[in-house]
Backbone as JSON, one array per atom type, in Angstrom:
{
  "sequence": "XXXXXXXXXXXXXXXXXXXXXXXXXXXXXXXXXXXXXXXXXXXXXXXXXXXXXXXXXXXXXXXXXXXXXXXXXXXXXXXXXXXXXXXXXXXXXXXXXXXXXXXXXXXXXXXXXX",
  "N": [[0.83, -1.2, 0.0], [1.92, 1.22, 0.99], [4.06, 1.5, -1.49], [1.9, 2.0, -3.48], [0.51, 4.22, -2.63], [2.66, 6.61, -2.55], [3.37, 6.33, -5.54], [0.49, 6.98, -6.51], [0.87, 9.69, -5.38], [2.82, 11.03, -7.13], [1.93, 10.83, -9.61], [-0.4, 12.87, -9.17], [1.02, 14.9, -8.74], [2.13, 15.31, -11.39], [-0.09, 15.46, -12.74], [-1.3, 18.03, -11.71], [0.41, 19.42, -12.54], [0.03, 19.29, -15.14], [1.59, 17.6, -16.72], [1.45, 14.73, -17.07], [1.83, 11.61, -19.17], [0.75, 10.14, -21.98], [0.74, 7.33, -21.72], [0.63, 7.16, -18.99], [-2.11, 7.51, -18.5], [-3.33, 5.31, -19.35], [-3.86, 1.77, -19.42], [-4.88, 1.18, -17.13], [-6.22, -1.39, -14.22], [-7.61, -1.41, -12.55], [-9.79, 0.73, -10.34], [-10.45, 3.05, -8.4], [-12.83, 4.85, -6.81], [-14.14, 7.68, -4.99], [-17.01, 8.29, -3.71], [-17.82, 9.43, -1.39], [-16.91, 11.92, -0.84], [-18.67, 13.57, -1.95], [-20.97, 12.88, -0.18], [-22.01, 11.02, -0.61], [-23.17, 7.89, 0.17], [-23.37, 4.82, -0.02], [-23.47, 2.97, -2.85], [-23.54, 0.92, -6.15], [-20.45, 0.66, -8.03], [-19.7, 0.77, -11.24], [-17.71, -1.17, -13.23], [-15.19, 0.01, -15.16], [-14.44, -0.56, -18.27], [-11.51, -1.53, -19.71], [-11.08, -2.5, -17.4], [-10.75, -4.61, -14.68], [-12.05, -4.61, -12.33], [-13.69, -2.31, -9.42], [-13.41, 0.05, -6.71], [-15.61, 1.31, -4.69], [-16.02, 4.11, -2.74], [-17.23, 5.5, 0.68], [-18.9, 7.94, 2.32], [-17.88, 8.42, 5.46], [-20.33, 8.23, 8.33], [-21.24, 8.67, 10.94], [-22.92, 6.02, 13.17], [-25.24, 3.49, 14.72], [-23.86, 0.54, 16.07], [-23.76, -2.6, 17.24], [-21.83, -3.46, 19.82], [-20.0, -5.75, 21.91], [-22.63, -6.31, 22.73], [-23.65, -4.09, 23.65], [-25.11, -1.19, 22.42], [-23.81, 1.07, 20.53], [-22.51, 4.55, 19.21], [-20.57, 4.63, 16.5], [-18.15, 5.26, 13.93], [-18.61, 4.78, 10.42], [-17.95, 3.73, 7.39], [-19.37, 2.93, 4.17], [-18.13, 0.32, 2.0], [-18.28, -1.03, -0.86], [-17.65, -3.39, -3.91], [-16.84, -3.75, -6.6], [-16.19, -6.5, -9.47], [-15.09, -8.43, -12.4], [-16.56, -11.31, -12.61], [-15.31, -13.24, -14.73], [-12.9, -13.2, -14.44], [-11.71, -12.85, -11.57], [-12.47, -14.51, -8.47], [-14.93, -14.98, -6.26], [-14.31, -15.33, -3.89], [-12.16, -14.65, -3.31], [-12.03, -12.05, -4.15], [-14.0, -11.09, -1.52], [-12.12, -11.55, 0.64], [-10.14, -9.41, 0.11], [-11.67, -7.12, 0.29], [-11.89, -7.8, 2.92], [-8.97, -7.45, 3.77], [-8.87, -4.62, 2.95], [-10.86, -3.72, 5.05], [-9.74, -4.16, 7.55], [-7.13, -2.66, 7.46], [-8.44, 0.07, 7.46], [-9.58, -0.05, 9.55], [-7.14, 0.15, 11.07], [-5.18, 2.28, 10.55], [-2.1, 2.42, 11.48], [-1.26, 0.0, 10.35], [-1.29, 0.5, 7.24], [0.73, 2.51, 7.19], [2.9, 1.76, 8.59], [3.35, -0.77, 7.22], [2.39, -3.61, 7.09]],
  "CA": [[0.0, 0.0, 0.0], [2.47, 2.5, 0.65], [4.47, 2.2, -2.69], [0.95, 2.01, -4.44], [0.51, 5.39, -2.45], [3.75, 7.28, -3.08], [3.29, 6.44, -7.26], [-0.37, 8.38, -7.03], [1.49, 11.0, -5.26], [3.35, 11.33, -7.94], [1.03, 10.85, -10.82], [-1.14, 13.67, -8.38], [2.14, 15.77, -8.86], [2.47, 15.4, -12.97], [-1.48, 15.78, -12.92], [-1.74, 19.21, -11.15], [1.23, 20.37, -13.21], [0.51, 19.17, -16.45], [3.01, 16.84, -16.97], [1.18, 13.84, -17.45], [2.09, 11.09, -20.52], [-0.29, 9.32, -22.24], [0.8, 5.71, -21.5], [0.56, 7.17, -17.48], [-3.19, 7.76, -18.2], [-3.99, 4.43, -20.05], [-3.42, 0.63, -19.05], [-5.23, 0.74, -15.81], [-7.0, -2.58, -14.29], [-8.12, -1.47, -11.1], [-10.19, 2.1, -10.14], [-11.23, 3.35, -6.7], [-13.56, 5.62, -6.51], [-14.63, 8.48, -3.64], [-17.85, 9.14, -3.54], [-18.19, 9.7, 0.36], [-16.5, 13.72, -0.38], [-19.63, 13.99, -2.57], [-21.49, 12.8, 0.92], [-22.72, 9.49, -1.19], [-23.56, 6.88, 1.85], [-24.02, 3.47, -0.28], [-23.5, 2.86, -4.12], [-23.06, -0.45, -7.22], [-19.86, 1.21, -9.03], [-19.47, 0.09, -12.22], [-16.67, -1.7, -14.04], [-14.36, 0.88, -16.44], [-13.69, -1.31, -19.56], [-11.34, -2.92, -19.67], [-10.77, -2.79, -16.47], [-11.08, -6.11, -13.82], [-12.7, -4.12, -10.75], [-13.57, -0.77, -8.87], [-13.27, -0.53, -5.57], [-16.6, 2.63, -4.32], [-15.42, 4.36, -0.9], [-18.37, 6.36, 0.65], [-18.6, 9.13, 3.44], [-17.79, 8.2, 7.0], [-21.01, 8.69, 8.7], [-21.87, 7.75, 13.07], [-23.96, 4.53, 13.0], [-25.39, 2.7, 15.82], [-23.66, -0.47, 16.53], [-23.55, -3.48, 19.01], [-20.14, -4.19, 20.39], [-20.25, -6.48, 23.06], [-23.84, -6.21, 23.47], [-24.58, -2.84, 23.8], [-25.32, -0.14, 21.41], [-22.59, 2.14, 20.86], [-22.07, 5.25, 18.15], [-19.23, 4.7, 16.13], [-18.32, 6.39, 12.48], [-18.72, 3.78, 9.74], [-18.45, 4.0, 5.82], [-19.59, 1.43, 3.66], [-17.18, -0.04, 1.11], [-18.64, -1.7, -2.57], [-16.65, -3.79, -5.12], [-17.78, -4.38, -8.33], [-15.9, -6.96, -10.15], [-15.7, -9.29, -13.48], [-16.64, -12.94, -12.38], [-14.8, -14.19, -15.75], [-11.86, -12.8, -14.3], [-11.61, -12.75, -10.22], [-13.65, -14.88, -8.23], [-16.15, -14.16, -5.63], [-13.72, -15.65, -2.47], [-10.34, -13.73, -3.72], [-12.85, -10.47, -3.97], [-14.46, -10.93, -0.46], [-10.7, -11.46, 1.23], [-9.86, -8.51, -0.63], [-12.35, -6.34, 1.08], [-11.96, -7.66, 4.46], [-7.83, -6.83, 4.24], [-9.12, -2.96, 3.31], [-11.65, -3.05, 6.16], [-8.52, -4.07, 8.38], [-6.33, -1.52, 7.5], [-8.89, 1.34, 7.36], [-9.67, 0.08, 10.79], [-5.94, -0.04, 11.67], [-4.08, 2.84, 10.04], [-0.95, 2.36, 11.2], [-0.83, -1.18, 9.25], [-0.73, 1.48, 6.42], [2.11, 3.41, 7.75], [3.75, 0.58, 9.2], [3.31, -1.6, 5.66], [3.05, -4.97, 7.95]],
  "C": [[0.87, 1.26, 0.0], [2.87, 2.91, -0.79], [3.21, 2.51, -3.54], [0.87, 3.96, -3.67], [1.35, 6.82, -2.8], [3.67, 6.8, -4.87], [1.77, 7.21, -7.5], [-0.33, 9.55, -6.61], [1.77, 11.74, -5.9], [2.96, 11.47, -9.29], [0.06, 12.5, -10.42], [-0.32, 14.9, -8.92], [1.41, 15.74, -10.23], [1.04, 15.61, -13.38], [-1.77, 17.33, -13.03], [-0.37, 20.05, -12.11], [1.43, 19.87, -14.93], [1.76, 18.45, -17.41], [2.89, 15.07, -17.28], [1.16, 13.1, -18.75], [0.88, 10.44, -20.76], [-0.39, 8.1, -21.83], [0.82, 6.14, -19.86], [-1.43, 7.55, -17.3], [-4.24, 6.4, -18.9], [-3.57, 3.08, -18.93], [-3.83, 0.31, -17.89], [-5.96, -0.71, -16.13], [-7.57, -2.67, -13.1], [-8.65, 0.27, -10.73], [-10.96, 2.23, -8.6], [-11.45, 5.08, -6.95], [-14.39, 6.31, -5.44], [-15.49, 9.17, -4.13], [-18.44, 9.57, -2.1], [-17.74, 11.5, -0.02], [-17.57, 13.84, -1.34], [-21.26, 13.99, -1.42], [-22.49, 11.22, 0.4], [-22.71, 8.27, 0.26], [-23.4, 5.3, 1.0], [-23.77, 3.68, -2.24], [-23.12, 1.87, -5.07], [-21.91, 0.76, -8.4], [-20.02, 0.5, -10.08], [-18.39, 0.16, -12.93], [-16.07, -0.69, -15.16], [-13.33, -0.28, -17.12], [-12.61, -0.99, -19.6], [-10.78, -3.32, -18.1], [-11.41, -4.15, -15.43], [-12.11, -5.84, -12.72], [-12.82, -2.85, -10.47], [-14.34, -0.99, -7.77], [-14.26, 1.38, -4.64], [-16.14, 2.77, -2.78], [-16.45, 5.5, -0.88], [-18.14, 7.52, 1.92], [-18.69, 8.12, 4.85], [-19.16, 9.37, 7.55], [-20.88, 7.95, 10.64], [-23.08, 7.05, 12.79], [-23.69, 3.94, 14.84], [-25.01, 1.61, 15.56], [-23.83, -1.21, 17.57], [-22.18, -3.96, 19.07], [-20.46, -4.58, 21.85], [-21.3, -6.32, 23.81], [-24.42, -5.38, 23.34], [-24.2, -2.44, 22.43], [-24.35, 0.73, 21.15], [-22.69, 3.2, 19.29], [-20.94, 5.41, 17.8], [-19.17, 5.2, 14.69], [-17.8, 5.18, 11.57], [-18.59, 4.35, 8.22], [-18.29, 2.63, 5.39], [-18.35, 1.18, 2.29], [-17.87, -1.12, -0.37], [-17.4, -1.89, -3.69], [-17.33, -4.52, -5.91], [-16.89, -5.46, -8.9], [-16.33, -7.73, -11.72], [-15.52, -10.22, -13.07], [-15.76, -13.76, -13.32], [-13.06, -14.11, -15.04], [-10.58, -13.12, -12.35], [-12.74, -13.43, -9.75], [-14.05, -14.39, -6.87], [-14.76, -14.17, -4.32], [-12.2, -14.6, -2.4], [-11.1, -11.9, -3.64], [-12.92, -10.11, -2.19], [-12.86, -10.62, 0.76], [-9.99, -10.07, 1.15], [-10.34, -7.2, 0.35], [-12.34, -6.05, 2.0], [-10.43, -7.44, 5.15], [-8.03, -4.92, 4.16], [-9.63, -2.98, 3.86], [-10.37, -2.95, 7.45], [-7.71, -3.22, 8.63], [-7.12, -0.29, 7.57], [-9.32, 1.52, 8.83], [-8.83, 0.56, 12.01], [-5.2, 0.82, 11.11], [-2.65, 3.05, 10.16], [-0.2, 1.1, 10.64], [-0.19, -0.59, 8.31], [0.68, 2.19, 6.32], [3.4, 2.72, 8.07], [4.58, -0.53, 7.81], [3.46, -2.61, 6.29], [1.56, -4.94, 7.64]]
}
């Protein structure tokens, strides 16, 4: 995760200054999309040909939970992945999901890269 982070730093960079190549704006196979800074709560992204997957991140809202019983308000966003079945299957997806709920739970995994 980090190096994936530090290369859209840097794409972020050559973006905002115009400096971007063509073969740095083609060849993707994977898209994550933020619609939570739009205040979106819940959404089915859909697949960008030719791409394999896209991975919808929504707004952190406070939700009632039960942790150990009781009720508690804690700040939740929901997470949606679209995939192609011909391609990725359902169990390699779901795994997938539940290492980004981990780390978004755990940010210094992130930081850490462990």
């Amino acid at each position: 995760m980090a190096e994936i982070e530090k290369k859209i730093k840097e794409l972020a960079v050559k973006g905002r200054d115009g400096k971007l190549k063509v073969e740095e704006l083609t060849g993707g196979n994977f898209t994550i999309t933020n619609g939570g800074v739009f205040g979106s709560l819940m959404s089915t992204p859909i697949i960008n040909p030719p791409q394999s997957a896209i991975l919808g991140m929504h707004a952190i809202k406070d939700r009632p939970m039960a942790v150990n019983g009781q009720v508690v308000i804690q700040p939740m966003m929901y997470l949606a992945l679209s995939y192609d079945h011909r391609l990725i299957d359902g169990k390699e997806s779901v795994g997938y999901l539940v290492t980004v709920k981990e780390m978004l739970e755990d940010p210094a995994r992130l930081l850490l890269d462990v």
